[in-house]
C-alpha positions in Angstrom: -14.1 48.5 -6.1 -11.0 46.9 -7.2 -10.9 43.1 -6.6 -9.9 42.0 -2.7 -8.1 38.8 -1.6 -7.5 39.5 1.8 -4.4 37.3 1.9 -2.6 36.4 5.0 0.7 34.3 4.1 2.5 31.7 6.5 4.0 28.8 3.9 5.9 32.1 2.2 7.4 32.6 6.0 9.4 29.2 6.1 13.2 29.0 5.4 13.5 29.4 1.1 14.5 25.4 0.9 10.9 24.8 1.0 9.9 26.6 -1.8 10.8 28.7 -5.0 9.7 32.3 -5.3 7.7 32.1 -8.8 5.5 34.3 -10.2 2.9 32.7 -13.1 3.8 33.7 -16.5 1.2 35.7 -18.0 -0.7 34.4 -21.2 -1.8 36.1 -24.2 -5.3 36.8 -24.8 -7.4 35.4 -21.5 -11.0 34.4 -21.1 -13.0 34.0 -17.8 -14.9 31.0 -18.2 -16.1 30.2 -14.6 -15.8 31.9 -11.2 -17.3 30.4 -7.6 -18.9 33.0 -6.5 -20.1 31.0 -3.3 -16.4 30.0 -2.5 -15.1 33.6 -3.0 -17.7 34.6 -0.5 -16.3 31.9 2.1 -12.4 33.4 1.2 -13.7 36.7 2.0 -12.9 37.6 -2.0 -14.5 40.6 -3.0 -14.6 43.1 -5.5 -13.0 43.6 -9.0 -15.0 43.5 -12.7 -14.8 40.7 -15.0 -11.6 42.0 -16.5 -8.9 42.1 -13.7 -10.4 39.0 -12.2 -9.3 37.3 -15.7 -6.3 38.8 -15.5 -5.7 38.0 -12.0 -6.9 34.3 -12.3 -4.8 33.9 -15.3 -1.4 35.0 -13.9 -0.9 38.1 -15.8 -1.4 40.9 -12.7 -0.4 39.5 -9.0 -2.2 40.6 -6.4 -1.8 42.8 -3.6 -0.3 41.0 -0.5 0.2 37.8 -2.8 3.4 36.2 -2.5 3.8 33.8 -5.0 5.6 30.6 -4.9 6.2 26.8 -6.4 6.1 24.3 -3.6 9.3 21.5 -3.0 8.5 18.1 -2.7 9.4 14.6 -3.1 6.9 11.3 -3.8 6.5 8.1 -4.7 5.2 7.3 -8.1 3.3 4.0 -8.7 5.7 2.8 -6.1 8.8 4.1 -7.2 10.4 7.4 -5.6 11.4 10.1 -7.2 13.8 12.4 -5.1 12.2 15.7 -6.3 9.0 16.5 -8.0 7.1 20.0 -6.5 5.0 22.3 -8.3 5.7 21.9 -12.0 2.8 23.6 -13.7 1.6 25.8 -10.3 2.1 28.4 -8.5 0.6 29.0 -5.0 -0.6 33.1 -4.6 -1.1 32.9 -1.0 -3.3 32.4 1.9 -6.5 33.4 3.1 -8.5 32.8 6.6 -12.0 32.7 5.3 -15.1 33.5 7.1 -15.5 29.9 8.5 -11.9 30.8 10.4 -10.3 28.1 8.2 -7.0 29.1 6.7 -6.9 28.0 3.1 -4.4 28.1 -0.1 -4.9 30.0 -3.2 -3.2 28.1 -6.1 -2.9 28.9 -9.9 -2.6 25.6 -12.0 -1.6 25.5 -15.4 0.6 29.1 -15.1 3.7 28.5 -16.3 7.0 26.8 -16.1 8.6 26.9 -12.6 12.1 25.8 -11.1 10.9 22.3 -11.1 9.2 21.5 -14.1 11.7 19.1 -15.6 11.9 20.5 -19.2 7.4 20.6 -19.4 5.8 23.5 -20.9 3.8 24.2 -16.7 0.8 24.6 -19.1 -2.7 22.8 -18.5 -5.0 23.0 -21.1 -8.8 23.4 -21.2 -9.6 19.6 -20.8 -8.4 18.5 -17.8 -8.8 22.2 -16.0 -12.4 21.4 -16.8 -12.7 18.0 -15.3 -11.0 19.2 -12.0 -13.6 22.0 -11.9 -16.7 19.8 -12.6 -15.4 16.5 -9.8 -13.7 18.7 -7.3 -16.9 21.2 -6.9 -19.0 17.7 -7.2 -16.8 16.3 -4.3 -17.7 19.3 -2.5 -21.5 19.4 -3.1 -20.9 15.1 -2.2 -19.6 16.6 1.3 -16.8 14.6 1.0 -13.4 16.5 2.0 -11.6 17.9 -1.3 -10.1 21.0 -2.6 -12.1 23.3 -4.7 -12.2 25.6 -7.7 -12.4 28.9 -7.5 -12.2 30.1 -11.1 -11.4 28.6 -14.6 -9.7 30.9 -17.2 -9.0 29.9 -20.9 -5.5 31.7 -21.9 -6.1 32.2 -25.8 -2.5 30.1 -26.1 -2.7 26.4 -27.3 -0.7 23.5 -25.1 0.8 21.0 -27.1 -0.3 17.4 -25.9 -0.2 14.8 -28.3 -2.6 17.6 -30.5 -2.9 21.1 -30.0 -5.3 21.9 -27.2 -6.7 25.1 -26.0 -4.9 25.8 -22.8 -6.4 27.2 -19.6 -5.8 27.8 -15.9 -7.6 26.5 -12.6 -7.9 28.2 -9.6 -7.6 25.4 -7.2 -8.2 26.3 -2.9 -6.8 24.0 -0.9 -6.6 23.7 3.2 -3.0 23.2 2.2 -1.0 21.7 -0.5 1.1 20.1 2.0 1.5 16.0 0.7 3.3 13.1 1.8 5.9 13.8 -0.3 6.8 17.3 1.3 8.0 15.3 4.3 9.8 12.5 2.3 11.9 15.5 0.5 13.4 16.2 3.6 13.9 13.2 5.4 15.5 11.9 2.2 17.9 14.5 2.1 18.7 14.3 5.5 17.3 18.0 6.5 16.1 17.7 9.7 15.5 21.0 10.7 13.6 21.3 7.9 11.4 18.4 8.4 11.3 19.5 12.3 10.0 23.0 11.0 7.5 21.5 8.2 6.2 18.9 11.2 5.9 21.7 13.7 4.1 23.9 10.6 1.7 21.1 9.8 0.5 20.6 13.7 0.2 23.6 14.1 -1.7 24.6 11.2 -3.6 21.4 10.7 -3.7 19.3 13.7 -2.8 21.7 16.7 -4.2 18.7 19.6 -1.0 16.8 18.3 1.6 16.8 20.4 4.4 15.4 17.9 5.3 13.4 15.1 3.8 10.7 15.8 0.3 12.4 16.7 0.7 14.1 13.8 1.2 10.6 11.9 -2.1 9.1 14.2 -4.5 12.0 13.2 -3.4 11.8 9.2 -4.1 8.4 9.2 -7.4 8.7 10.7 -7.8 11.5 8.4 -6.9 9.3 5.0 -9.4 6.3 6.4 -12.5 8.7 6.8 -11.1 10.4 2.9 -10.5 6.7 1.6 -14.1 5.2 2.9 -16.2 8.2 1.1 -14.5 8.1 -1.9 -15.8 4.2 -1.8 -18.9 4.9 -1.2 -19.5 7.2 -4.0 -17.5 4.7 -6.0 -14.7 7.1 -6.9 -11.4 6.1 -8.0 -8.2 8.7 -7.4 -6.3 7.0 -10.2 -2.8 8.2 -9.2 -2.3 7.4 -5.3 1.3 8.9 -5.1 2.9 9.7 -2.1 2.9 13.3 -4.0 -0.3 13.2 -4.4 -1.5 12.4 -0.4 -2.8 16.0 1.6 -1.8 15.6 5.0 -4.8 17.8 5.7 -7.3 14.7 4.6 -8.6 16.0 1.4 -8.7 14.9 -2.5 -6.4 16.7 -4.2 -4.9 15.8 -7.9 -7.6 15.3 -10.5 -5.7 13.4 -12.8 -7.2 10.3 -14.6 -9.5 9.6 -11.7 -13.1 8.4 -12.4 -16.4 7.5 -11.1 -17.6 3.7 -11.6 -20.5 3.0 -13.8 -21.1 -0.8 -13.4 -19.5 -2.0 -10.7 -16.5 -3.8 -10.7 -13.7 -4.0 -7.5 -10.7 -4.6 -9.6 -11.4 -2.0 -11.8 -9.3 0.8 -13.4 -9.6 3.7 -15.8 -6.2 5.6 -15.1 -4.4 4.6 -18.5 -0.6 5.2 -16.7 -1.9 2.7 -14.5 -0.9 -0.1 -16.2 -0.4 -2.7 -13.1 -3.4 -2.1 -11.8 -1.7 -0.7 -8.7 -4.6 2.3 -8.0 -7.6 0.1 -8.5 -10.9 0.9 -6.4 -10.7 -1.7 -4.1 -6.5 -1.4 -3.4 -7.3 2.1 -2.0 -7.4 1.0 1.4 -4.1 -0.8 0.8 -2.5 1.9 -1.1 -3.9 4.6 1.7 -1.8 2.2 4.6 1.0 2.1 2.3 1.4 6.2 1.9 1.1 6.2 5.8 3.9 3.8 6.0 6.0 6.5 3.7 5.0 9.5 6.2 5.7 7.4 9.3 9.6 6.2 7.9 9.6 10.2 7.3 8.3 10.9 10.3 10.9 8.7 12.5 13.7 11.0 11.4 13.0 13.3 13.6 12.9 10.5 16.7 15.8 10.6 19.4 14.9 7.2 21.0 14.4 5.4 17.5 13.7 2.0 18.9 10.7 3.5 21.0 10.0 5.4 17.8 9.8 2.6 15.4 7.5 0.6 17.6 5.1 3.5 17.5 4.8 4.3 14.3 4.1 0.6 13.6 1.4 0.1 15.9 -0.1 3.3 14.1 0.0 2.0 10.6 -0.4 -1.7 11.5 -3.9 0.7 13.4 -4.9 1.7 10.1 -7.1 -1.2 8.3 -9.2 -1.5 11.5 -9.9 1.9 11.1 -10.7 2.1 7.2 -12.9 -1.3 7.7 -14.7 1.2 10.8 -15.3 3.6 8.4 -16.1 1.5 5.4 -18.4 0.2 7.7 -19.9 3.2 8.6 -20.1 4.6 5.2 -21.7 1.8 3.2 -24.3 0.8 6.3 -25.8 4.1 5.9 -25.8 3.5 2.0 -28.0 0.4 2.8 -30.4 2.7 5.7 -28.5 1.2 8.4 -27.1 4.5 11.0 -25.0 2.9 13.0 -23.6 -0.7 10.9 -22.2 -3.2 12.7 -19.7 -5.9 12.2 -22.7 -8.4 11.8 -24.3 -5.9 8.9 -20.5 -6.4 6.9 -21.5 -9.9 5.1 -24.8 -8.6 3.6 -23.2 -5.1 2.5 -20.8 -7.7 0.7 -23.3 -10.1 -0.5 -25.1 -6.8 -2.3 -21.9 -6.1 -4.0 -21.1 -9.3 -5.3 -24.6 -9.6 -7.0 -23.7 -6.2 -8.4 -20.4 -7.4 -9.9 -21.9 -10.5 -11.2 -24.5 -8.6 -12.9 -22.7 -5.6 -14.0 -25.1 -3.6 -12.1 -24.8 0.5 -11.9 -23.3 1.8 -8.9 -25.0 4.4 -8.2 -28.3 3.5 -9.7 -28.5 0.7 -7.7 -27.9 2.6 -4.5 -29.7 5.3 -5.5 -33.0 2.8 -6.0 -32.9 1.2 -2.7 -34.3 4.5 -1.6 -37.3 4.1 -3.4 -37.0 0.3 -3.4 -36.9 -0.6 -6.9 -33.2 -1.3 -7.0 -34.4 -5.2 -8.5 -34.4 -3.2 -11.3 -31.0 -2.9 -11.7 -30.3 -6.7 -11.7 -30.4 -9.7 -14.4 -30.9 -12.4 -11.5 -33.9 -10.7 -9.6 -34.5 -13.5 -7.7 -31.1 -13.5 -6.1 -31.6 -10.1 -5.1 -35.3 -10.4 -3.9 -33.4 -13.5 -1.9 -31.4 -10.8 0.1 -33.6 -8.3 0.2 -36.0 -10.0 2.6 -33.3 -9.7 5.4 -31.9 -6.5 4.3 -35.6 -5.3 4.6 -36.1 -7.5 8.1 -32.9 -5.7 9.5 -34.5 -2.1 8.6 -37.1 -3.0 10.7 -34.8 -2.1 13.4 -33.7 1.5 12.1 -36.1 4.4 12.8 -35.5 6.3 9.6 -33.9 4.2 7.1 -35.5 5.8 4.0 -33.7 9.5 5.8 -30.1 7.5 5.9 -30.2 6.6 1.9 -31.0 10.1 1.1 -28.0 11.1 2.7 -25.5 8.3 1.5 -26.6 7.4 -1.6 -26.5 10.3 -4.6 -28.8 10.2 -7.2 -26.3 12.0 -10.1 -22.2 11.9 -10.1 -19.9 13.3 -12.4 -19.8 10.2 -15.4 -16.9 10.2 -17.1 -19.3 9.7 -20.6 -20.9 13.4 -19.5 -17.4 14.6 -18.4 -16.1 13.8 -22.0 -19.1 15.2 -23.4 -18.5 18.5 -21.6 -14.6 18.8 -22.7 -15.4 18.1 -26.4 -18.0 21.2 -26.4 -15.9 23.2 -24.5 -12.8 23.0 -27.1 -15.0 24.2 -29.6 -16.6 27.1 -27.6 -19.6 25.7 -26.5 -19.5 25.9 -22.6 -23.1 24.8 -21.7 -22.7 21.6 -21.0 -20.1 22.5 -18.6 -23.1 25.2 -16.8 -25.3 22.4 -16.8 -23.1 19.6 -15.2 -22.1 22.1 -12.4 -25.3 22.7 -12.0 -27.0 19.3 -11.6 -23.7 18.4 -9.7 -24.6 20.5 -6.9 -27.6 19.1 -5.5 -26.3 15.7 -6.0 -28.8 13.6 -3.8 -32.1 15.5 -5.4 -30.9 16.7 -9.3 -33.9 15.9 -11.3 -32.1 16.3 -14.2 -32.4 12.3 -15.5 -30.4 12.2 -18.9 -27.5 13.4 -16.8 -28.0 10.6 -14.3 -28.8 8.2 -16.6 -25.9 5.0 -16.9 -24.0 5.5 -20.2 -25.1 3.1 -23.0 -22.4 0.7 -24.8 -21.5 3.3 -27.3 -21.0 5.9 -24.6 -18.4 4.5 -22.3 -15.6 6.0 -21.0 -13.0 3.0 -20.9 -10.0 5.0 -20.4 -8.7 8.4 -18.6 -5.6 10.8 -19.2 -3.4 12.5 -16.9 -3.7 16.7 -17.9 0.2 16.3 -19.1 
């Protein structure tokens, strides 16, 4: 039976100044090296031998009812905008409405130049392709809202970095690839019809209880506080918090230089772009209020009674720290047993952390350990932490199934950047199994019993730094 993506296309249908018709440039000798088999089941994919699903996951044969394009949008990078961006090295196939009834984007990453590539190669190679499989299917498995991979090919072509690299192409599914920075094209340029049809295309497609811009702008602010809280409480950091790279939908997307914290540390930073610190774990609250602002000064293009308008949208960003502290709240009570935190819980979930800091305690071991209450372990100054675990332990008293809540919050295994690093440098010389063996492990994250991989990386193994994939 010859391979099936039941496609159903509604991006393609928008006026041409949203997008540039692109097919991927095909690549010379391609390799399958990992297809979801679970998420083509959800898509409704099905069908088609090893051979054309390389072909077709490596942009040498399009699809039927594919109709392929590179996305238009705008951004602000580290804080400074750049008037146009879109997809550089991707090419989006198409759409499907998957068995859930959740419409979802089918985009090729790493296939080729496109209209705005700005003089790069639109090549990815095997490295970072890798690492956005491995987190993005972690995120998943973590139940935290991302977008996913549905195949990984290797394109027998190398991609010239700062070295030759093998290069390779992602399948990345997405509820859309609509970002910040698709409204900030517009409303830059002064195109309101366009940003009238994109607003009216994200409702409807997204959010369809809004009933207007600024609805729109309430629900993707509620949307970023929920993302921004459970990618704290897993102790993930995005790295690269562009405008460009915000969904509107309320998922991770863009796995650049982003990282998972070993000893814990608020200020700190892997990204090695991010030189001022401006993306580090704890400014992603205030980076996440900051991208709203950038939507909502979009967004008021589109008012007639601007002074009405403006006073809106303000009282919805000015909203938005209330609600990340609400689900910060919510996020790391459960991480300590507590089901339903309250204000009164905040000072010992920040007393915890602190002793963590000042000890360089692991992250997720520590967590992870207040499950089975041995997390003293993790500490230098036990007797501070004995100290404040008599009341943590008092205030469980009043929780029926504490134990139950940590299971669900705190994960025993994440993807460590000393394993991730591990995993690219077999895979560029053939040897994918670490890569099997991560993904596996990764997917039961809250019961893998796979302890090397869980294990915190010793002094020669750590990860200081991580690259963007161009």
């Amino acid at each position: 039976m010859p391979l099936n993506i039941p496609f159903d296309n509604t991006y393609a249908g928008l006026p041409e100044g949203f997008f540039s018709s692109q097919n991927p440039t095909p690549v010379k000798a391609p390799s399958l090296i990992a297809f979801n088999k679970d998420l083509a089941n959800l898509l409704g994919i099905n069908g088609g031998d090893i051979d054309e699903m390389t072909q077709t996951f490596a942009g040498n044969a399009v699809p039927t009812g594919a109709a392929p394009l590179a996305q238009l949008y705008a951004g602000h990078q580290f804080g400074n905008y750049n008037p146009q961006l879109g997809d550089g090295r991707a090419v989006l196939m198409g759409e499907v409405v998957g068995t859930d009834g959740v419409r979802r984007d089918i985009q090729l990453k790493g296939s080729g130049p496109t209209p705005y590539s700005r003089n790069g190669d639109g090549r990815a190679w095997l490295g970072p392709v890798l690492r956005e499989y491995v987190v993005s299917e972690a995120m998943h498995a973590l139940a935290i809202p991302t977008t996913r991979a549905l195949a990984a090919v290797q394109t027998g072509e190398p991609v010239f970095r700062e070295a030759a690299f093998p290069g390779a192409v992602l399948t990345r599914v997405a509820r859309s690839h609509l970002r910040v920075g698709t409204f900030q094209v517009f409303a830059h340029r002064g195109q309101l019809e366009n940003l009238q049809t994109l607003t009216d295309y994200a409702i409807q497609r997204h959010y369809p209880d809004a009933t207007g811009p600024m609805d729109l702008l309430r629900a993707v602010c509620a949307a970023q506080a929920k993302l921004i809280a459970a990618w704290m409480s897993v102790g993930f950091i995005h790295g690269v918090m562009n405008t460009d790279n915000c969904s509107i939908s309320g998922e991770t997307i863009d796995y650049g230089p982003c990282a998972f914290m070993d000893a814990y540390a608020e200020r700190r930073v892997f990204s090695s772009i991010d030189r001022g610190s401006r993306y580090a774990f704890a400014n992603q609250p205030d980076i996440a209020v900051w991208n709203m602002a950038q939507l909502a000064t979009s967004l008021l293009q589109l008012a007639t009674n601007k002074e009405a308008a403006v006073e809106e949208a303000t009282a919805i960003v000015h909203a938005m720290p209330s609600q990340l502290e609400a689900e910060w709240l919510k996020r790391f009570g459960a991480k300590l047993g507590i089901a339903d935190a309250s204000p009164a819980d905040h000072a010992m979930i920040e007393d915890l952390l602190r002793m963590m800091e000042k000890d360089g305690s692991d992250y997720t071991n520590t967590f992870a350990a207040l499950r089975t209450d041995t997390a003293h372990d993790q500490f230098i100054d036990r007797d501070s932490f004995n100290a404040w675990a008599v009341s943590w332990r008092e205030r469980l008293t009043q929780e029926k199934e504490p134990t139950a809540t940590m299971a669900t919050a705190n994960p025993v295994i994440i993807p460590r950047n000393h394993r991730i690093e591990e995993m690219i440098q077999a895979a560029v010389t053939g040897d994918l199994a670490p890569f099997k063996r991560l993904n596996t492990a990764l997917a039961t994250p809250f019961e893998t019993t796979d302890s090397n991989l869980h294990r915190a990386p010793s002094t020669a193994e750590i990860v200081p730094a991580t690259f963007c994939g161009t």
